[in-house]
N, C-alpha and C positions, 0 to 999 in steps of 0.2 A: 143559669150560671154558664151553661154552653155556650149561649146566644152570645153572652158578653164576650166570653174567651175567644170566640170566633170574629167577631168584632175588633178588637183591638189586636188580635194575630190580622187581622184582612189591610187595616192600618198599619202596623208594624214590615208587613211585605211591601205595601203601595210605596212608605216612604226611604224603604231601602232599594227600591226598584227608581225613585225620584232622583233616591242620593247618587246612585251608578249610575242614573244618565247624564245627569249634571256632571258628574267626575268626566267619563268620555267625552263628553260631549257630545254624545248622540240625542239628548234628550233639546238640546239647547238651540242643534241642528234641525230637530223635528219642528220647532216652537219658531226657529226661524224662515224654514220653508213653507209653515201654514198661515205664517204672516203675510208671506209675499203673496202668496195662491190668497188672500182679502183683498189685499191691494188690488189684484191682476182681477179681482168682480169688482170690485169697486170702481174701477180706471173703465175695464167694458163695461156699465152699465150708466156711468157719467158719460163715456163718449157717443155710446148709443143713443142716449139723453136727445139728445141734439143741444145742450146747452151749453157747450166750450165752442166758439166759431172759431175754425181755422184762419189766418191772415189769406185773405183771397189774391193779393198781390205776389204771393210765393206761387210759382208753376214748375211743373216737371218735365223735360222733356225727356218723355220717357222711350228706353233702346225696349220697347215689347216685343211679343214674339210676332205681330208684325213689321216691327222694323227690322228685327234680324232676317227674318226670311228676306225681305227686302233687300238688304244689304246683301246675301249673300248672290240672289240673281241678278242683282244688279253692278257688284263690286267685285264678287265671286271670293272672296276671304272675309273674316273676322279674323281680327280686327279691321273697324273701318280705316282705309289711310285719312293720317290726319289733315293733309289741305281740305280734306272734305268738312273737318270742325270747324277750322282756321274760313273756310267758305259761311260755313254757317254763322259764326260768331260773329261777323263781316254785315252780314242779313241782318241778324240781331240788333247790332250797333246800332244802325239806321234810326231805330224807334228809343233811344234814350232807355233802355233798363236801366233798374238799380246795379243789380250784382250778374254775373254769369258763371257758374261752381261748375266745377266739371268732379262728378260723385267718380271719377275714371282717373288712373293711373298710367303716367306716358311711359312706361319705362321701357330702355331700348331704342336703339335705334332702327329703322324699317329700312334696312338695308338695300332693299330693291324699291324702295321709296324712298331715298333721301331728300329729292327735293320737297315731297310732302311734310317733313318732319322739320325742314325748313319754313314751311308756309307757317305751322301752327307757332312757331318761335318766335314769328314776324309777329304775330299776334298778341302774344303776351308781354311784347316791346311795345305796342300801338296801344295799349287799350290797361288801362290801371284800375280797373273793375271788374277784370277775368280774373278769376281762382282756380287754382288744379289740387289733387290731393298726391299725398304720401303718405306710406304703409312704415309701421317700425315692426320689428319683428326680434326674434331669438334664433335665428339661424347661425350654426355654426360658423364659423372663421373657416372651416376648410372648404366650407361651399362659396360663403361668398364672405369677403375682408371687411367687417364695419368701415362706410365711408364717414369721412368727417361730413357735417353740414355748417353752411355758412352762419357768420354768427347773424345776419339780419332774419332767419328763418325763427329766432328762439327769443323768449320772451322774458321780463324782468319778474320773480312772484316771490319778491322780498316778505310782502304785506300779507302773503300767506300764513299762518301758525304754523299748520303741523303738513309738512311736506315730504314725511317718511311713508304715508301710504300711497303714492302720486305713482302710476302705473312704472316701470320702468324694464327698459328694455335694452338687450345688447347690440341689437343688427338693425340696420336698414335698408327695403328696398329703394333703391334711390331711383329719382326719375332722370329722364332728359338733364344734360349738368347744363345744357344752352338753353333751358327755361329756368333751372334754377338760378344761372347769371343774368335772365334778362326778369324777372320779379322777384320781389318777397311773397305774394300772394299764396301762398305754397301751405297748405294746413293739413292736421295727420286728420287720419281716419280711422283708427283704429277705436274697438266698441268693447264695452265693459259688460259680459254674461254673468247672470248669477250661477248657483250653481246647478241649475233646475234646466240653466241654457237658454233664460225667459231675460231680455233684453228689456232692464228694468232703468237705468243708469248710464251717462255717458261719462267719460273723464273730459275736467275741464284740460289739463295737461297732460304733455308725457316727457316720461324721465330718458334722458341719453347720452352719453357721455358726458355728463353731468350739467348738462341745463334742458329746460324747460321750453316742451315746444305747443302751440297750441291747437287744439281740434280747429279744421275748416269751417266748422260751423258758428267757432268767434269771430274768427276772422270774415265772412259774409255777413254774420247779423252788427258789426261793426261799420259796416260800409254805409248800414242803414240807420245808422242812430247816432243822433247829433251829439252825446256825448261820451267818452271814452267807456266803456264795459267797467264795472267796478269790478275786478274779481274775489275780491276780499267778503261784498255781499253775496256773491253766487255761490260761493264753496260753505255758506252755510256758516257766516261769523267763522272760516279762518278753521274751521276743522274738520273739512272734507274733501275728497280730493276727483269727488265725481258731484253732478247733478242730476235730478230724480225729474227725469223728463215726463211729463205729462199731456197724457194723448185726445190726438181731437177724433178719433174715429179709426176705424179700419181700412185697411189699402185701398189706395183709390180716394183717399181725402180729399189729399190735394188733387188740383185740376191736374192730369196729364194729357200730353199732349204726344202721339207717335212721333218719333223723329223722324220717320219716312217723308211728311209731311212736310216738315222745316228743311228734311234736304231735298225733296224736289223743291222746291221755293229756292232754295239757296242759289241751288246750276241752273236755276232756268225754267225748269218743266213746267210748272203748275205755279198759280198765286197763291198765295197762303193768306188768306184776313182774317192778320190778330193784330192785337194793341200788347206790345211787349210793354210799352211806355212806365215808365219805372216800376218792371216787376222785376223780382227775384228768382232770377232762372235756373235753374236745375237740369243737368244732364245726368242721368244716371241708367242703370239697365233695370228691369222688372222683369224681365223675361227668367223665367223659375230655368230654364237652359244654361243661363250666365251665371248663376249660381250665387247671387248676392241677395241671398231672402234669408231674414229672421223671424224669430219668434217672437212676441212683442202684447205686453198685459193685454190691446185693443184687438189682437188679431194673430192666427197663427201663422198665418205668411202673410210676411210685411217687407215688400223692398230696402235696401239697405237706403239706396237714395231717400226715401220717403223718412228714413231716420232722422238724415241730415236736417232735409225740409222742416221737420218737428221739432226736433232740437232748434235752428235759428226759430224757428215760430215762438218757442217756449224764450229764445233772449228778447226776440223784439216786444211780446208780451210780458215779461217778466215773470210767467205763467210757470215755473217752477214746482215742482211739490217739495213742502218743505218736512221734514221729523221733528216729530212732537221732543225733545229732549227726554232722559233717559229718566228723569227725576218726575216726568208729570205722567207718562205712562205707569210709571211706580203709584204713584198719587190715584190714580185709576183705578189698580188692581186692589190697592189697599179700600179703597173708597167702595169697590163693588162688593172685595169681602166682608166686610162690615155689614152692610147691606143685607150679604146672604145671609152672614151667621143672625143677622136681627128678626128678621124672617123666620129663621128653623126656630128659636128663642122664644119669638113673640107670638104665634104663630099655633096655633095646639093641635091642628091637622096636618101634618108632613105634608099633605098631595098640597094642598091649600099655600105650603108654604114654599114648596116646590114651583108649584105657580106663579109665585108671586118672585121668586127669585127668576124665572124663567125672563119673564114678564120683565124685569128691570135691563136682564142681559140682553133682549133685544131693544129692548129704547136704548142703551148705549151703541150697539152695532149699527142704528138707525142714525144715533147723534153722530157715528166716526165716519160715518157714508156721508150725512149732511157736511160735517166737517170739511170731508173734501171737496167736495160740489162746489160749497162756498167759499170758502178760503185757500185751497189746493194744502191744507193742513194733513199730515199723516200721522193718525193719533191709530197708535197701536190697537189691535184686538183679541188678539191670541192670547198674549200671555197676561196682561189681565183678566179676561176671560177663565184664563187655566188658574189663576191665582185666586178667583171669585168660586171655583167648583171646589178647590182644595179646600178653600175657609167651608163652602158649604157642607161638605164629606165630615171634616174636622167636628163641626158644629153638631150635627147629625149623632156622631160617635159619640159625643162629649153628654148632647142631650139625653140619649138613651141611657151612658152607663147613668147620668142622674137619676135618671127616671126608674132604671133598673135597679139603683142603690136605695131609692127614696120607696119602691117596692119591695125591696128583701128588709127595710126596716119596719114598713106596714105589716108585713107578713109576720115575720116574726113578731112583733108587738098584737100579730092577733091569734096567734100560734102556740105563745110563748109564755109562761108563768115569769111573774116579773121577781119573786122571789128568790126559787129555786133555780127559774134558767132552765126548766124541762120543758117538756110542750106541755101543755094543759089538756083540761079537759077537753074540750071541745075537738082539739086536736086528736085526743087519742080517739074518743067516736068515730071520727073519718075513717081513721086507719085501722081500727077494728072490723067496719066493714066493706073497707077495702081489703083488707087481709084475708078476711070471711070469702071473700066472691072470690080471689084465687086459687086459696083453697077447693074450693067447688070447682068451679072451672079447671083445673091442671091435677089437681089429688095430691095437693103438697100436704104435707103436716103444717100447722101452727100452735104454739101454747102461748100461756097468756101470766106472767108471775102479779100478783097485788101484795104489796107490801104498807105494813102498818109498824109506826115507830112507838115502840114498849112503852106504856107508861109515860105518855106523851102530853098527855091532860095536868098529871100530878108533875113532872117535869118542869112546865110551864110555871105550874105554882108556886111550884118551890124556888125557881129561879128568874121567874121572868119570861113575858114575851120578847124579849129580844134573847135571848139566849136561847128561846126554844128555835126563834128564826134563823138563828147562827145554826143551832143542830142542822135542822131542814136543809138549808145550804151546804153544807156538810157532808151526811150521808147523800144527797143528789149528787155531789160529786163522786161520791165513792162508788154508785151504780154505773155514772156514766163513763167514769174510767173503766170501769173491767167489765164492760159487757161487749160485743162484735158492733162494730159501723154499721151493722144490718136490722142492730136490734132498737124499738123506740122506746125511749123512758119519758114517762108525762108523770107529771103530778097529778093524783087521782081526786084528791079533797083532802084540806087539812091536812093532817098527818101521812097519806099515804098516799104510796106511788104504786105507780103499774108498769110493768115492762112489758110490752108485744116483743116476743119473738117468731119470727119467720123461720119457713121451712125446720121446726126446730120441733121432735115427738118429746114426749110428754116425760119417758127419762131423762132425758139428754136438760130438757129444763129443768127438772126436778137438782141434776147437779151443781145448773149455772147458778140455781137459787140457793142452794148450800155454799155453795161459792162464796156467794153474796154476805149472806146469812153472816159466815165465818169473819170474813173482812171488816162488816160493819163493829161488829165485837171486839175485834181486835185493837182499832184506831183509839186513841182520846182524843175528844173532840173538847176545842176553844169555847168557853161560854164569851159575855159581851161585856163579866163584869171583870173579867179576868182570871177565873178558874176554868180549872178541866172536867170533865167528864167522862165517862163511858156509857156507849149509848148502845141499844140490843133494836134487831128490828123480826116482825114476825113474818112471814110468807105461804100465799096460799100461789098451788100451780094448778092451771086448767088447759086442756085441748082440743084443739078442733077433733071433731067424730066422736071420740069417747064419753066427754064430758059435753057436746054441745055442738049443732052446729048452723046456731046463729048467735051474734054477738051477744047479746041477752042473756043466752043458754051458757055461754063460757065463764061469761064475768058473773054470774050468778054463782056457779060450780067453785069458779078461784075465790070468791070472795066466804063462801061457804068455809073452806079448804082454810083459809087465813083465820078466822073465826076458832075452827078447830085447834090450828097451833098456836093462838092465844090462851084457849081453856086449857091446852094442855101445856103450859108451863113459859111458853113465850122463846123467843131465840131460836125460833126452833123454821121448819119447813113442814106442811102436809100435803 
């Protein structure tokens, strides 16, 4: 009885400790960050694979911490002045690239460089396959005034649904305004962190003064794909307002190439033999100095460039990961509870069934890793998972109180006179010498009352076996009402009962049995055919030590003692 009440108090807390999380949202928050922390082994252990190839046509030239050294002994500041890109981009050209991204922000002008800042502007008028970025931001109005942006930098995304969660922002840092009059090439760069800080997601747009601008990395994997970007497909059928970028590897995927390299080639110094010839070039910085490293599922420092790179990689492959919709993850969790609870059910060894549930939850963890390998599908784990341990708890709980209800009916039905509803015989044996051995052991008292109902034989006669049955039922009740929760009434055979009382001397029962005595006398009892009666019963009392002390020796003594107060006149106690 313990067990059970401990049981369902242990379920009773779990699901009010369930219901407060879900209320806050702390619990949902939990369930959310141990999904992505699947995702983030699944994504590294596919990119480690070696089975997703990166596009070998995308390269970086990467600002490392050798090109910055470089730079700085040989230019003597950072930033480098820009004729030196406008030089570089110039080199480039030469060999036919697809795209040229610059992952760098011009903003400012380089005051004691002006003609420099003129060369790279020459640039961006000569050449309609250089791209540069810009930043939006939330900076106040008292530091700096939101500028307006031209309408050719912002995009039409009618065909979008739901455009209320699309990042948005109040401030921009704006670049160069003589590169932003001489292209549109112009795309943001701003990156979507969850809340772990784990760079899972990019946004396809961003919101500002109320239109729509798009990431750098549509605008480059556009330059490479013969036909227009569907956005409508990439936001996930029209109800997303990010894509779930999917990684080829850890930093260092892509080819990088130092930029020290390409600008000595550029002025002069050194040759450089590479084939640009329709690649997709990348400028961006790596050097952990310049401070554009993220945290990212494949790796914990990941150049912000190498972002970009994977993002266009992920458009020109269409190589997206997409979420399982919110009804087939349900479908899952319900599917594996099922499952569990059939298991606990079917099942007749818990360890066995434990196993076997175990056992199902890692082939689905196995199929949601295959899932993604093959398909770039993102089928939930967690909370099915958590949904398949709750059904299996549930189940567990549910099995036992049966098992424990389907045991206190065995029990009782082997405990239990089906009559009277007292324990029976067999049952008071036990208890007799179990009674007997505490007594010995501790030096408690016990006495022992047998009760015999008057004229029980001729009773019957005169009325019927069902009316004697009715008595029985009867006076059992009238014992089991007024004796203490301590004490046990069995039916002894036929006509008579015995009470065990504990810790109880041999006065002290001699009264409860007068007690008795009195009560039974007093009642009129229901016969079956529709009369009443008055029914008398006799009483013998016996105790541990004086009269016995072994079970044998007691019930001998009481039963002697009963015997007596039937010769002597009946109704009576001895």
């Amino acid at each position: 009885m313990l067990k059970k009440f401990l049981y369902i108090m242990w379920a009773c807390v779990f699901v009010v400790i369930l219901f407060l999380g879900i209320k806050n949202g702390s619990f949902l928050s939990f369930i959310e960050a141990m999904e992505n922390r699947t995702f983030d082994i699944r994504q590294n252990l596919i990119a480690n694979s070696g089975h997703r190839k990166h596009n070998d046509n995308i390269v970086i030239i990467a600002i490392d911490d050798a090109s910055y050294e470089y730079i700085l002994d040989n230019y003597g500041e950072w930033p480098l002045r820009r004729d030196m890109y406008a030089k570089m981009v110039d080199f480039l050209e030469k060999q036919n690239p697809k795209s040229i991204a610059f992952d760098l922000m011009f903003v400012k002008s380089m005051k004691s460089n002006d003609f420099a800042d003129k060369e790279l502007i020459k640039i961006f008028q000569k050449y309609d396959n250089v791209y540069t970025a810009m930043n939006l931001d939330d900076q106040p109005e008292d530091l700096r005034i939101p500028p307006s942006l031209p309408e050719k930098l912002s995009v039409k995304i009618q065909d979008i649904k739901d455009t209320t969660e699309i990042l948005e922002y109040s401030n921009c840092r704006n670049i160069l305004p003589e590169i932003i009059d001489a292209t549109s090439n112009i795309g943001m760069i701003n990156v979507s962190r969850s809340d772990d800080g784990v760079l899972r997601e990019m946004p396809l747009f961003l919101k500002y003064q109320g239109k729509y601008y798009p990431q750098l990395a549509l605008l480059v994997a556009q330059n490479s794909l013969e036909k227009p970007i569907d956005y409508l497909a990439l936001s996930n059928n029209g109800n997303s307002d990010s894509v779930i970028i999917n990684w080829y590897g850890g930093a260092g995927t892509f080819e990088n190439i130092p930029m020290y390299k390409l600008l000595k080639a550029a002025v002069g110094k050194e040759n450089f033999d590479y084939d640009f010839k329709d690649k997709i070039i990348y400028f961006g910085a790596t050097a952990a100095s310049l401070f554009d490293i993220k945290t990212v599922p494949s790796d914990r420092v990941y150049p912000g460039v190498e972002v970009q790179a994977t993002y266009v990689n992920n458009l020109l492959d269409n190589s997206f990961i997409v979420k399982c919709p919110l009804w087939l993850n349900i479908l899952a969790g319900i599917l594996l509870a099922v499952i569990s609870a059939l298991c606990v059910f079917t099942i007749s060894s818990m360890l066995l069934a434990l196993g076997a549930s175990v056992t199902v939850y890692v082939i689905y963890v196995v199929f949601s890793y295959l899932l993604m390998y093959s398909a770039n599908v993102w089928l939930s784990i967690v909370s099915p998972l958590a949904f398949a341990l709750l059904a299996f708890i549930g189940a567990v709980i549910i099995k036992y109180l049966i098992k424990s209800r389907d045991f206190d009916t065995q029990y009782k039905l082997a405990t239990t006179d089906g009559l009277t509803e007292l324990y029976n015989h067999r049952y008071f044996q036990e208890q007799m010498q179990n009674q007997v051995s505490h007594c010995n052991r501790y030096g408690v008292p016990m006495s022992l009352i047998i009760i015999d109902i008057d004229f029980f034989k001729k009773f019957n006669d005169s009325f019927g076996h069902q009316s004697g049955d009715a008595v029985l039922r009867q006076v059992a009740f009238v014992l089991k009402k007024n004796v203490r929760s301590a004490d046990i009434v069995c039916r002894y055979g036929g006509e008579e009962m015995s009470i065990i009382l504990p810790n109880t001397k041999y006065e002290e029962a001699v009264k409860i049995a007068e007690k008795l005595c009195n009560m039974v006398a007093a009642k009129t009892y229901k016969l079956s055919n529709g009369r009443e009666s008055n029914v008398t019963i006799s009483l013998g009392v016996a105790s541990f030590g004086d009269d016995g002390t072994t079970p044998a020796q007691i019930i001998e003594n009481a039963d002697k003692r009963l015997y007596n107060a039937k010769n002597n006149g009946r109704n009576r106690v001895n």
